[in-house]
Rosetta silent file (secondary structure, phi, psi, omega in degrees, C-alpha in Angstrom):
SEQUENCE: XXXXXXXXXXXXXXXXXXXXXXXXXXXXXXXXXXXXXXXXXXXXXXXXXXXXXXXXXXXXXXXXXXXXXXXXXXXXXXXXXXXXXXXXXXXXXXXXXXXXXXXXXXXXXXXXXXXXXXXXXXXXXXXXXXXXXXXXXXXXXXXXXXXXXXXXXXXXXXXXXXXXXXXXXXXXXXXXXXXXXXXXXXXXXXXXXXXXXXXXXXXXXXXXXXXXXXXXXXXXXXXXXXXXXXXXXXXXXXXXXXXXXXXXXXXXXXXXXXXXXXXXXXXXXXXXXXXXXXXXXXXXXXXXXXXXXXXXXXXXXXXXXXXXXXXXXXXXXXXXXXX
SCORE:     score description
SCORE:     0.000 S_00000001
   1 L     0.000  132.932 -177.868    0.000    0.000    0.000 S_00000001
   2 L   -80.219  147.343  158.577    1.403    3.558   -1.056 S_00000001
   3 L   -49.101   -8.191 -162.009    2.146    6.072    1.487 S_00000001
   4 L   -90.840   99.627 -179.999    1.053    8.278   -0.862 S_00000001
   5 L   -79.200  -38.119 -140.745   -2.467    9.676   -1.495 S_00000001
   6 L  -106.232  165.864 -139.892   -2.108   12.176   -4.564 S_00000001
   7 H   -71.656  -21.387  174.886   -1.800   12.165   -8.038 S_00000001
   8 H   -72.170  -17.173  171.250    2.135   11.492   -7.520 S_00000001
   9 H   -22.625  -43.903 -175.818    1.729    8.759   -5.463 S_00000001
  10 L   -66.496  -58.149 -164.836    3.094    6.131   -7.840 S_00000001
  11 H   -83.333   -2.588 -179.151    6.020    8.355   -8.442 S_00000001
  12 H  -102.848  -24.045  151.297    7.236    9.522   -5.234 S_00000001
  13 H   -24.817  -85.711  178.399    6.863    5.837   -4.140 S_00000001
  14 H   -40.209  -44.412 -148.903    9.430    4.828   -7.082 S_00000001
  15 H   -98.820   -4.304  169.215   11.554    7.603   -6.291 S_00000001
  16 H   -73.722  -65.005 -142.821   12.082    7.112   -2.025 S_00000001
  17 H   -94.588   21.481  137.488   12.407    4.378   -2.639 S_00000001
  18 H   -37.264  -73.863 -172.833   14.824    4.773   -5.515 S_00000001
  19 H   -69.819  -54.934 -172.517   17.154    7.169   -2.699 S_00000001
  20 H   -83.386    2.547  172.287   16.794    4.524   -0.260 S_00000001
  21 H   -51.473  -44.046 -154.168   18.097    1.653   -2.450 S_00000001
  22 H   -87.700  -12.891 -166.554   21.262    3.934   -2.634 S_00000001
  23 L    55.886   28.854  175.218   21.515    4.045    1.001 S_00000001
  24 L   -52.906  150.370  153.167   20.151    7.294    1.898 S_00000001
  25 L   -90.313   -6.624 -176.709   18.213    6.882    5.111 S_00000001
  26 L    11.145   31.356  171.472   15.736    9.803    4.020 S_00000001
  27 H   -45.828  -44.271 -174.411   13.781    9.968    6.841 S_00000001
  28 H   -90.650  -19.861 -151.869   13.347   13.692    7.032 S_00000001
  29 H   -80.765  -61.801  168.165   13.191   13.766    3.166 S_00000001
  30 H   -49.576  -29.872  169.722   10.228   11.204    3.350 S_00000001
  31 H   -75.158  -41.379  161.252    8.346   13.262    5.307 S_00000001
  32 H   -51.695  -25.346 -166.513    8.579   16.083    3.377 S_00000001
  33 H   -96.630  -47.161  173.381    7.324   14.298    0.590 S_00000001
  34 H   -39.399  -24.677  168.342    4.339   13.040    2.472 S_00000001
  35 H   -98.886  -10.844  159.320    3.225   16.827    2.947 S_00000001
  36 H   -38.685  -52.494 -173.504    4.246   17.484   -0.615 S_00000001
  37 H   -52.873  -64.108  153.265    1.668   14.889   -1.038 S_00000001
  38 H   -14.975  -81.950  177.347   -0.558   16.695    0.646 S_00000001
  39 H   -58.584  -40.705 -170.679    0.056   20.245   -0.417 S_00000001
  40 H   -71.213  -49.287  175.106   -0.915   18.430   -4.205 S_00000001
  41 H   -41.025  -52.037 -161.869   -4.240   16.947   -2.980 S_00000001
  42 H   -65.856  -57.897 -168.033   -5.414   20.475   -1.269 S_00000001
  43 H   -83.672    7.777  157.464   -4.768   22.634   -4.400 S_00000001
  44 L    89.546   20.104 -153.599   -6.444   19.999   -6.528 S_00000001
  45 L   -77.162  133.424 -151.785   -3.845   18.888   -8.785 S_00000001
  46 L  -140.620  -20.319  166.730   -5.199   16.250  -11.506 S_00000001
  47 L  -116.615  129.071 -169.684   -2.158   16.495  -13.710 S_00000001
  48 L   -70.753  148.496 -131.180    1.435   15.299  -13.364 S_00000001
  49 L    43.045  142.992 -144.162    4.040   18.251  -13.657 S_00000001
  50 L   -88.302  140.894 -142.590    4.858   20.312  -11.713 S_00000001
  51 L  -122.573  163.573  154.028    3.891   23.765  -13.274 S_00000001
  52 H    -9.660  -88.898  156.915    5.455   27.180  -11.903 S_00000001
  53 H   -21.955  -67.878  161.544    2.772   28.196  -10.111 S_00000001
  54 H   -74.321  -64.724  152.397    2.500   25.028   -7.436 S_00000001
  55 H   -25.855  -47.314  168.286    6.157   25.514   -7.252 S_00000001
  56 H   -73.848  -56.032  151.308    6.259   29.084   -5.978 S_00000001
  57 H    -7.430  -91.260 -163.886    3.092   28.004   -3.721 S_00000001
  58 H   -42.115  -28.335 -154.073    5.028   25.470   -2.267 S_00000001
  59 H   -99.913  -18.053  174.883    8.164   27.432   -2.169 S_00000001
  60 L   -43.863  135.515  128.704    6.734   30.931    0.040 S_00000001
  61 L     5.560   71.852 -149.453    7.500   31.479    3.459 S_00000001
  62 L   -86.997  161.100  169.556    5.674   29.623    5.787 S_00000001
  63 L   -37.842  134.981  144.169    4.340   31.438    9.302 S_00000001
  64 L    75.008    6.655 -152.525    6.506   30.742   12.349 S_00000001
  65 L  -107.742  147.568  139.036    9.294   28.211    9.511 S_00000001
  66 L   -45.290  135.325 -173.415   12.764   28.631    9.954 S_00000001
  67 H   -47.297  -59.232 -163.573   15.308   29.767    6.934 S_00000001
  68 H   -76.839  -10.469  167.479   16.836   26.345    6.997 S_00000001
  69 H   -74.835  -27.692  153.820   13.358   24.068    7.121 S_00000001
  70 H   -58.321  -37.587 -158.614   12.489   26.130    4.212 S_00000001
  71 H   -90.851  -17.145  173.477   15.515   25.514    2.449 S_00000001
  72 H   -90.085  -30.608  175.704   15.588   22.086    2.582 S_00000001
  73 H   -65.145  -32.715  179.592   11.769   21.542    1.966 S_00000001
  74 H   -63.537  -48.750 -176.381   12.376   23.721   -1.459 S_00000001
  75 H   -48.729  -68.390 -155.647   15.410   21.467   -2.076 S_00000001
  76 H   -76.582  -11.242  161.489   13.660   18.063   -1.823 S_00000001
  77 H   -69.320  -53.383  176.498   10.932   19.526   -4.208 S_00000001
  78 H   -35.602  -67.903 -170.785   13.819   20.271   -6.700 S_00000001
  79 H   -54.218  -34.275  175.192   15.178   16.999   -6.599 S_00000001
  80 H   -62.759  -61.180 -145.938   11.623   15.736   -7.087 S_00000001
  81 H   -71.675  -44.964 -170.799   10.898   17.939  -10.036 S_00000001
  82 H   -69.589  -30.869  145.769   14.569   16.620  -11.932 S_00000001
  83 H   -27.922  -72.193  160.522   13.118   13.578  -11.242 S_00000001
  84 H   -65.515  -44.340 -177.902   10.170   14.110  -13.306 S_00000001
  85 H   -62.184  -12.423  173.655   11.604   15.529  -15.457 S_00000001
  86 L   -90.928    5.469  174.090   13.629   12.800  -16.207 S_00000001
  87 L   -91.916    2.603 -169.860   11.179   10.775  -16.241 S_00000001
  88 L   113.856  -15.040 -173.862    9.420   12.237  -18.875 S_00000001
  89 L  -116.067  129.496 -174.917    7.063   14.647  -17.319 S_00000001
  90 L   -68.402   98.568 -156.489    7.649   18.119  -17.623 S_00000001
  91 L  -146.753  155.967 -158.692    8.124   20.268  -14.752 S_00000001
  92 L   -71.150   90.705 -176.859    8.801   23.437  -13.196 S_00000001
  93 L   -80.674  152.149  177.879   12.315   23.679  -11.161 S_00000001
  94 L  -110.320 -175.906  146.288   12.219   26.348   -8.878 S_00000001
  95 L   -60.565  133.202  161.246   15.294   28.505   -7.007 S_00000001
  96 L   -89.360  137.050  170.827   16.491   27.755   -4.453 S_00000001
  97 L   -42.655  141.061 -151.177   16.345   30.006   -1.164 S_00000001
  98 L   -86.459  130.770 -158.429   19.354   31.720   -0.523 S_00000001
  99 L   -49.419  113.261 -176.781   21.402   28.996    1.680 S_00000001
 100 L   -58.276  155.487  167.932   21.047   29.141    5.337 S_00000001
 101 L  -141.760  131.008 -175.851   23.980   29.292    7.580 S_00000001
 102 L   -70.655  132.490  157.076   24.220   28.575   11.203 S_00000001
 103 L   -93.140   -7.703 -168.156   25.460   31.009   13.530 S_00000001
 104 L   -65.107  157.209  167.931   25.929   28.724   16.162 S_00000001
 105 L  -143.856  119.873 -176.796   29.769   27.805   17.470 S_00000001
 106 L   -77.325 -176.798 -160.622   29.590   24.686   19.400 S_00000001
 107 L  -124.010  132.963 -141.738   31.459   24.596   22.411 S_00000001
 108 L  -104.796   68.756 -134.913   35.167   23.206   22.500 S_00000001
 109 L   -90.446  152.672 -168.759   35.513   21.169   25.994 S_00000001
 110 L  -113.586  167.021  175.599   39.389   21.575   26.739 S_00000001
 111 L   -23.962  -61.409 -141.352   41.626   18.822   27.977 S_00000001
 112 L   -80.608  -77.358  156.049   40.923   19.736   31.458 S_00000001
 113 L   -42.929  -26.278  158.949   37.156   19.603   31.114 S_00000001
 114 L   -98.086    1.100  158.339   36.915   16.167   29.686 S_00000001
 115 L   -69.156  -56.858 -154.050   39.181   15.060   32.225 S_00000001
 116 H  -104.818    3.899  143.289   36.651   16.001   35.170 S_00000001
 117 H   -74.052  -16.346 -176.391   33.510   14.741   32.943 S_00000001
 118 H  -119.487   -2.611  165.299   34.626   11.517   32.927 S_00000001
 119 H   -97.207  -18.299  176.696   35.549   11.678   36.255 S_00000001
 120 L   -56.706  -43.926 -157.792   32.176   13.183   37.267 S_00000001
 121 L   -83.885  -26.545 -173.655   30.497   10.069   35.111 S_00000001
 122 L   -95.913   -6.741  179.375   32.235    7.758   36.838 S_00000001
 123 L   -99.341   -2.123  159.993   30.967    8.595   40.295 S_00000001
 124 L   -46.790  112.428  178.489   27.122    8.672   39.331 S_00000001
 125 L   -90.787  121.726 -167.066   24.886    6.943   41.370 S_00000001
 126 L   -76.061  163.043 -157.959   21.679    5.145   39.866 S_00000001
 127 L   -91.942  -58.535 -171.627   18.427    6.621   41.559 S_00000001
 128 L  -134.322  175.757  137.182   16.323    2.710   41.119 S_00000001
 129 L    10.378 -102.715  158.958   16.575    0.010   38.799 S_00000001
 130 L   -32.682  -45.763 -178.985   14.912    1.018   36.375 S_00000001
 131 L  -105.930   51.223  170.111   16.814    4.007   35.388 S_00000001
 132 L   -83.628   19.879  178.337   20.035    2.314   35.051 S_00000001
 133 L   -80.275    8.912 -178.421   21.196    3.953   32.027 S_00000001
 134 L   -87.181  -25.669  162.087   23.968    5.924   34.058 S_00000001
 135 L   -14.844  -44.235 -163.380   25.578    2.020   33.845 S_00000001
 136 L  -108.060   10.937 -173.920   26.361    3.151   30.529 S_00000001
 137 H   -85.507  -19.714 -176.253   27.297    6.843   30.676 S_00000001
 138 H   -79.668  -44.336 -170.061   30.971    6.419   31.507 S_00000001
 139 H   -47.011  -58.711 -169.109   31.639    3.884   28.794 S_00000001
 140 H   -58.252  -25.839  175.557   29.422    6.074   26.449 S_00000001
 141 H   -68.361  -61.846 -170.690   30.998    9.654   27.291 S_00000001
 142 H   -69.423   -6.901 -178.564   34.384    8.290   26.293 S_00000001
 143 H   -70.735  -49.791 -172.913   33.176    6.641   23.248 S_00000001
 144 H   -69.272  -29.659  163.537   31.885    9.720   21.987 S_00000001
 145 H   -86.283  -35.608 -172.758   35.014   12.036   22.539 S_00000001
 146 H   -57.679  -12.744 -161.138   37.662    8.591   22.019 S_00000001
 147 H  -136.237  -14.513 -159.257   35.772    8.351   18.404 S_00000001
 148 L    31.828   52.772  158.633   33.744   11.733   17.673 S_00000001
 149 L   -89.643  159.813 -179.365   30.713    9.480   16.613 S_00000001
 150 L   -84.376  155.623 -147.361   27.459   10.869   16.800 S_00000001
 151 H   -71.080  -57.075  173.000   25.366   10.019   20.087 S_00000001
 152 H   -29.154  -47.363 -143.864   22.511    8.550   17.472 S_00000001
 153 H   -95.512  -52.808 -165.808   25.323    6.235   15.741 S_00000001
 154 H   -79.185  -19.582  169.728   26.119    5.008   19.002 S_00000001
 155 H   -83.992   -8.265 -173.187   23.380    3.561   20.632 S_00000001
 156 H   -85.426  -18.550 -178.574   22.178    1.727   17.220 S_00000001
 157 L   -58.064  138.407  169.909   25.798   -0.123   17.584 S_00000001
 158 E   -63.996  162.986  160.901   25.102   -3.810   17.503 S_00000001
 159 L   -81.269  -16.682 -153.571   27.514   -6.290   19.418 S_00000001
 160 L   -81.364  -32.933  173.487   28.335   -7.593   15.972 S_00000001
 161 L   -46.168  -41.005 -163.664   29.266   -3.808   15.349 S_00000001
 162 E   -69.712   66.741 -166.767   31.884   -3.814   18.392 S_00000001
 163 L  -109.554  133.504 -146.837   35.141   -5.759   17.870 S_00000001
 164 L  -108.487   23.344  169.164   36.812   -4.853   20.812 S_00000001
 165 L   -98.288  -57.035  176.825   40.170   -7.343   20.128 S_00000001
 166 L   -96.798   37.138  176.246   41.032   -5.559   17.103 S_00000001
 167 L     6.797  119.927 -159.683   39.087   -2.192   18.140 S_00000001
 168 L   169.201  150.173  151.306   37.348   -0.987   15.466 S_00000001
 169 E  -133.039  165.877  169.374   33.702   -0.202   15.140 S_00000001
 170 E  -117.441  139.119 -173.668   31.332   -0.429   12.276 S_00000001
 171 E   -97.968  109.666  164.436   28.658    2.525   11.802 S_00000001
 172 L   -95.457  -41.249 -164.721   25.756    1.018    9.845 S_00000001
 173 L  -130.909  101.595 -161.914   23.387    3.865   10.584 S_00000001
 174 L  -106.945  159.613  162.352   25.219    7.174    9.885 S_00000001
 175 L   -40.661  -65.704 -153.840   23.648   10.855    9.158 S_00000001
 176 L  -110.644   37.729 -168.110   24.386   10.675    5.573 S_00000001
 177 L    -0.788   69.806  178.730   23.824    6.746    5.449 S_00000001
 178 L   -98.207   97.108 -172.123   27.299    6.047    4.719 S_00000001
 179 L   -80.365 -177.124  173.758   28.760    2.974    6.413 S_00000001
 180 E  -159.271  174.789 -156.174   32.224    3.375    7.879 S_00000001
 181 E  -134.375  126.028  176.890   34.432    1.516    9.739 S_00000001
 182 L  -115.544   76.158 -175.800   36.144    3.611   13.116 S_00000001
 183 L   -36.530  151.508  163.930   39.341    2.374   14.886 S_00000001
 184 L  -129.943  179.112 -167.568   39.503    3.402   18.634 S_00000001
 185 L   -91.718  175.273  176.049   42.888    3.392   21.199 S_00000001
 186 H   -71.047  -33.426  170.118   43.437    0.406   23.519 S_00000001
 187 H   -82.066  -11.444 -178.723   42.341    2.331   26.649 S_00000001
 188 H   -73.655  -43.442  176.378   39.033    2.996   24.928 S_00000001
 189 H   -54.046  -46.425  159.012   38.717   -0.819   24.708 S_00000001
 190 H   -23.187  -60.105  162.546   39.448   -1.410   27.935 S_00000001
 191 H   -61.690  -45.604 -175.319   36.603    0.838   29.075 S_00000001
 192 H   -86.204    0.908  150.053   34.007   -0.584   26.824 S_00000001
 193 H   -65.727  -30.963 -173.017   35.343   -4.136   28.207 S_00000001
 194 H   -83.555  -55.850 -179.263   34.925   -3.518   31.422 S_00000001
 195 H   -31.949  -65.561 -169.931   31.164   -1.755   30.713 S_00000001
 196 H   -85.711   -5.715  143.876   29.995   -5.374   28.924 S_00000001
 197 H   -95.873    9.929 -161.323   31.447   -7.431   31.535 S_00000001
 198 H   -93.786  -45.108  164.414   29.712   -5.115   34.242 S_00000001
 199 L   -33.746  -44.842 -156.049   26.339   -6.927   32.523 S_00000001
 200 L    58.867   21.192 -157.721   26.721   -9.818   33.668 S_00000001
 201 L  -175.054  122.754 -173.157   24.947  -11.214   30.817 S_00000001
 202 L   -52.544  124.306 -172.587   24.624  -13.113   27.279 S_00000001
 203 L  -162.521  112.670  158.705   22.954  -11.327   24.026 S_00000001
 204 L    -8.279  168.548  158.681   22.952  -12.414   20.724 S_00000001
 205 L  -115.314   38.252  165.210   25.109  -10.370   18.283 S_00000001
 206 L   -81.102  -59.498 -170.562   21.614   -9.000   16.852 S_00000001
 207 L   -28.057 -179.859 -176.554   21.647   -7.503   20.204 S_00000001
 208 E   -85.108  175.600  154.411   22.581   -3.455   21.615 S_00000001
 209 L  -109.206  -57.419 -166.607   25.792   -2.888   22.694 S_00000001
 210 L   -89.057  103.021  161.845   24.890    0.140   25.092 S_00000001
 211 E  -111.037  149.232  159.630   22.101   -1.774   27.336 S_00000001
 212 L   -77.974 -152.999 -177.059   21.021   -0.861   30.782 S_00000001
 213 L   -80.939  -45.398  167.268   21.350   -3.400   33.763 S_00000001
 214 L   -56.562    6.523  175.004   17.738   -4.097   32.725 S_00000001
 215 L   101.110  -42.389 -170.140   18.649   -5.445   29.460 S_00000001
 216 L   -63.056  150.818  170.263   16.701   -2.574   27.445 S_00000001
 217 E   -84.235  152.976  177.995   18.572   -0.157   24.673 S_00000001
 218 L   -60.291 -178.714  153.726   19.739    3.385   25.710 S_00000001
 219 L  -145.377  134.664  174.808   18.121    6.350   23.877 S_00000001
 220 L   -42.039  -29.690  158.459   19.519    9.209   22.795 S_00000001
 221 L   -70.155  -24.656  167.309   17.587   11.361   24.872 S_00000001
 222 L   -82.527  -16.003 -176.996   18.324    9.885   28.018 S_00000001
 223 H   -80.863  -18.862  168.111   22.260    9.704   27.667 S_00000001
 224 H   -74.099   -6.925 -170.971   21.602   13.534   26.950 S_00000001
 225 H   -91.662  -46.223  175.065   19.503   14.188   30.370 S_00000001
 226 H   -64.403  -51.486 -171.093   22.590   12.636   32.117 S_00000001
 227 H   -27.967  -44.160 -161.112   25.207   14.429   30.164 S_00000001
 228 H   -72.473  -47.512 -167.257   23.586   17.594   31.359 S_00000001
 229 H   -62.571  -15.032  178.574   23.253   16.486   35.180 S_00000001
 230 H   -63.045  -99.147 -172.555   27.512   15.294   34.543 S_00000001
 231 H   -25.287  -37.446 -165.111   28.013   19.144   33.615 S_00000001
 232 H   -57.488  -72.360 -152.129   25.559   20.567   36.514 S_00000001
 233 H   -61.778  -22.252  160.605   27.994   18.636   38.546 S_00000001
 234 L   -88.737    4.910  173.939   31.354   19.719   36.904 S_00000001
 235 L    99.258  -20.137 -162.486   30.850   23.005   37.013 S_00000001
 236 L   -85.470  134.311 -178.906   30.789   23.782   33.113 S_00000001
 237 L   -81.726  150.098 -174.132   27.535   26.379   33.008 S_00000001
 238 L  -113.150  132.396  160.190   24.585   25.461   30.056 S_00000001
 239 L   -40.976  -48.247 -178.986   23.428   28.502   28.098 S_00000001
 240 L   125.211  177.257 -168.334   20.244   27.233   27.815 S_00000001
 241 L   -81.002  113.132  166.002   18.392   25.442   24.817 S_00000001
 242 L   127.280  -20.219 -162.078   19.852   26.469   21.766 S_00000001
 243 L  -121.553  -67.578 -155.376   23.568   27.688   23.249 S_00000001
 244 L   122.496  133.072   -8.114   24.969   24.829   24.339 S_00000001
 245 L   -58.094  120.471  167.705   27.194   22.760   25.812 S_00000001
 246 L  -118.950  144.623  -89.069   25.558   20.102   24.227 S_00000001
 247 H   -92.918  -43.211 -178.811   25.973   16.601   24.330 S_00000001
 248 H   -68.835   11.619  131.318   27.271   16.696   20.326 S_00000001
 249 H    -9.130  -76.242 -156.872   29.962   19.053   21.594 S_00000001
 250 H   -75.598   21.110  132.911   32.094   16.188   22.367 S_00000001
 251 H   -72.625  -18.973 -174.424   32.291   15.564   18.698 S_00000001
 252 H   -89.300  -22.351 -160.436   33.260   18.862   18.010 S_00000001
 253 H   -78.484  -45.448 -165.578   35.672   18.553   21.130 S_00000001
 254 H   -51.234 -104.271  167.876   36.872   15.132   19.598 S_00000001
 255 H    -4.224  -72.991 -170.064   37.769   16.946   15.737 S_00000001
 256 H   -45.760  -60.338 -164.082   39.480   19.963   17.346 S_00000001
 257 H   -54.843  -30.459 -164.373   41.792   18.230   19.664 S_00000001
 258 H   -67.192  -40.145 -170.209   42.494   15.411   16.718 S_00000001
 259 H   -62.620  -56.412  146.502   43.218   17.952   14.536 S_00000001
 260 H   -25.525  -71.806 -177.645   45.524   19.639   17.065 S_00000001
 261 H   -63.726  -37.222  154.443   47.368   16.825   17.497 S_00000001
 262 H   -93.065   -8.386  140.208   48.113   16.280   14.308 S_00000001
 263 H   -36.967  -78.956 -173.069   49.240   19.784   13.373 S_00000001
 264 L   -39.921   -3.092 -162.889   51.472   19.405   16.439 S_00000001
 265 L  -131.660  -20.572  162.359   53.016   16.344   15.194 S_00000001
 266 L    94.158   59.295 -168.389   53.573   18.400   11.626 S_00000001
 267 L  -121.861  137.177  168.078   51.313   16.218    9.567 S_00000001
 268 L   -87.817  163.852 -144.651   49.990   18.642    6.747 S_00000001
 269 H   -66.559   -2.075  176.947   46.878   20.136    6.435 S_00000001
 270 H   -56.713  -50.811 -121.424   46.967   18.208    2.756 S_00000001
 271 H  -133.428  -26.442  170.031   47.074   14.644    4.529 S_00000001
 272 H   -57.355  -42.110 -167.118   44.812   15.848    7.757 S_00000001
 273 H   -77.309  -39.347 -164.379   41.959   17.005    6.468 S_00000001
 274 H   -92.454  -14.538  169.115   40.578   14.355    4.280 S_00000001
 275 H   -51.296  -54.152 -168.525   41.692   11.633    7.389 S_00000001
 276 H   -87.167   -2.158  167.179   39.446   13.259    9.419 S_00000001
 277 H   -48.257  -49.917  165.958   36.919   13.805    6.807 S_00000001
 278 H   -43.703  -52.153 -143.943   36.740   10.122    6.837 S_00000001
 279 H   -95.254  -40.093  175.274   37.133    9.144    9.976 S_00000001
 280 H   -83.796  -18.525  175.173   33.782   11.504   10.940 S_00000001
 281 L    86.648   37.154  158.510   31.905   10.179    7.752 S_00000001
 282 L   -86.133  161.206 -169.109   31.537   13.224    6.301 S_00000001
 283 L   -93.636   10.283  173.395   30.361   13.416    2.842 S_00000001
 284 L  -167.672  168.739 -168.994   32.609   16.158    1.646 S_00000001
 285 H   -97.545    2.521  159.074   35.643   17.957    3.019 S_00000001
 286 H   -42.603  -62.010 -178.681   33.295   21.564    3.231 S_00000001
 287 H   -65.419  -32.491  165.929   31.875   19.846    6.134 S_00000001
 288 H   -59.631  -36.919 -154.890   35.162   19.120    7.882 S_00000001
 289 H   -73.830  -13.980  156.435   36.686   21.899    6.941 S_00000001
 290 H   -35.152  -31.446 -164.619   34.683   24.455    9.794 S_00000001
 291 H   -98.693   11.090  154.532   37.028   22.678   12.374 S_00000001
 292 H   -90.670  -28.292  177.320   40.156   24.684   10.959 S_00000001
 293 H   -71.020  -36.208 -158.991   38.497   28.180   11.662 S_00000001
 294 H   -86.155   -9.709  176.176   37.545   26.664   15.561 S_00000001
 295 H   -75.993  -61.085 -157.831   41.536   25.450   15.694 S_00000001
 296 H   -44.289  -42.662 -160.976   42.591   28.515   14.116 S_00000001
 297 H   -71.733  -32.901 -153.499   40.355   30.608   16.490 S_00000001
 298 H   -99.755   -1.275  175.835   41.270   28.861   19.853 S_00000001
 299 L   -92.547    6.154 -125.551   44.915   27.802   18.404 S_00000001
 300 L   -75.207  153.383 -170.295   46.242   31.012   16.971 S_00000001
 301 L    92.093  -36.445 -175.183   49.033   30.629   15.107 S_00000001
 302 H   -43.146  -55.854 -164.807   49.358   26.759   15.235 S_00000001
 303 H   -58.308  -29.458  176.946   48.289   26.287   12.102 S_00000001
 304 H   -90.634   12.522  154.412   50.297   28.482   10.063 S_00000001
 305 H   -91.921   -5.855 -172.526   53.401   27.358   11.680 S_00000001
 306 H  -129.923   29.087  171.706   53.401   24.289   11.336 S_00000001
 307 L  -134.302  136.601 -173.102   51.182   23.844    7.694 S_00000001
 308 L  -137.160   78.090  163.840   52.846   24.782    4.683 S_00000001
 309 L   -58.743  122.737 -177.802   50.077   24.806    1.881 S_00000001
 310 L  -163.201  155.762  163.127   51.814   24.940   -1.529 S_00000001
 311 L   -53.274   14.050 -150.318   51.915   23.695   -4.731 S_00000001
 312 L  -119.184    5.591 -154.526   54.560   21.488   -3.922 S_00000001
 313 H   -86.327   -9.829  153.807   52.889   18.607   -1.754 S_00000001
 314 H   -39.915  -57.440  163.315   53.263   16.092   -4.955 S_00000001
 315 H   -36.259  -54.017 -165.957   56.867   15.501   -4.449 S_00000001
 316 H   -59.859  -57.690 -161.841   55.833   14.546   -0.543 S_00000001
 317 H   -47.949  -53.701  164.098   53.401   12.461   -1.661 S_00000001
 318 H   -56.863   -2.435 -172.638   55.872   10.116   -3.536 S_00000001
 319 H   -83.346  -49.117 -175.925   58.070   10.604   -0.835 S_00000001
 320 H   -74.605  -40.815 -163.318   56.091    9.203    1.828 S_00000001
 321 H   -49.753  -48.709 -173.758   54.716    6.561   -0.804 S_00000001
 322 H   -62.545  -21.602 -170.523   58.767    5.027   -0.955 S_00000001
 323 L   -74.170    0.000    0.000   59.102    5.070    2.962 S_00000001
């Protein structure tokens, strides 16, 4: 049965699931199309293509919508419309709104501060039972700065995901539904050994990784309700909703320092950038590349002493290739 009511029904069928074949997860994308769906039924729409008109509709300013939930609902109607058109039916692309940009600057937990978070996390006391998910907050805190995965990525890990002899994880359900594969250090292993012998207890490798004592998977929202009482308790002050620190912070903290660290070690910004592009599972190095202005700003100077962008980084390459 289609999801679909409206005269497009057939084709926005074909074409999710067309994106998810591909291994988009299109979750917010799908939704969009479902009011798409919508928006055609209400204005009465009886013929396929998409004409100018319904496009500019669709594309106005809704009451109370944020620049970027506009710009992405106008977006996934583009991508719809090249669709049809390639499908044969003629239609209307519109413009796109001019491209939102976050003002936000996440917040950059120093050495010092992720030192007395994880000592904070380890001294948590569970309130009943029930609420046993601080079981998992120390293991889970360090996962998320030891690896800068996202909090979402991490509770979906599987045990089959985990291998914690040759430490490595595998990300099956990424942002940009990308899989990837993420090495961790030896003391990170350590910790999430000790966490899954702390269990007491036998689970498929269908099974969570991040469980409470009661057996049940974590949620993202609850490892964020501790995070914040961990901060209450360390002292670092919250902004408030919207400012920040917030719990994906320690991804951003995770990027900065790695990046640090390998400036400091004189690895060039040639051979850096696209590592850690990887290594977060981004889908282009635009998106990485934000964490040289928060180095630059809270570094200054590292970078240009010890990165020497030039035309010249072929020769290196072959250099490094013979060692």
């Amino acid at each position: 049965m289609s999801r679909f009511q409206g005269i497009y029904a057939a084709l926005l069928d074909q074409y999710v699931d067309f994106k998810k074949s591909l291994g988009y997860k299109f979750k917010d994308a799908e939704y969009t199309y479902c009011l798409l769906d919508r928006f055609t039924i209400q204005n009465g729409e009886t013929e396929i293509g998409i004409t100018k008109q319904l496009a500019d509709k669709w594309a106005a300013k809704r009451p109370n919508e944020s620049d970027s939930t506009r710009y992405r609902r106008v977006m996934y109607l583009i991508q719809f419309t090249a669709f049809l058109n390639d499908s044969g039916y003629n239609s209307y692309i519109p413009v796109l709104p001019r491209a939102y940009k976050s003002t936000f600057t996440p917040y950059i937990f120093s050495p010092k501060e992720i030192e007395e978070i994880f000592a904070v996390s380890d001294r948590l006391e569970m309130g009943n039972f029930m609420d046993s998910t601080v079981n998992v907050i120390p293991a889970i805190l360090r996962l998320l700065y030891g690896t800068g995965i996202r909090v979402g990525e991490a509770v979906s890990l599987k045990l089959r995901d985990v291998n914690l002899d040759e430490r490595y994880l595998i990300i099956r359900q990424s942002k940009n539904g990308k899989e990837r594969m993420v090495p961790f250090s030896d003391s990170l292993a350590e910790v999430l050994r000790q966490y899954r012998n702390s269990l007491h207890t036998v689970q498929a490798p269908e099974g969570f990784f991040f469980v409470k004592r009661n057996g049940y998977p974590c949620r993202a929202k609850t490892i964020y309700e501790w995070f914040r009482k961990v901060l209450r308790k360390t002292g670092i002050s919250h902004g408030g909703r919207g400012h920040g620190p917030r719990l994906h912070d320690l991804r951003h903290a995770f990027s900065v320092h790695s990046f640090v660290a390998m400036a400091e070690s004189g690895l060039d910004l040639y051979y850096s950038l696209p590592i850690l592009s990887e290594y977060l599972g981004h889908q282009s190095l635009e998106a990485t590349d934000k964490y040289v202005r928060l180095v630059s700003d809270r570094y200054p100077g590292l970078l240009s002493k010890v990165n020497n962008i030039c035309a010249y980084a072929f020769p290196e390459v072959r250099d490094h290739a013979a060692d």
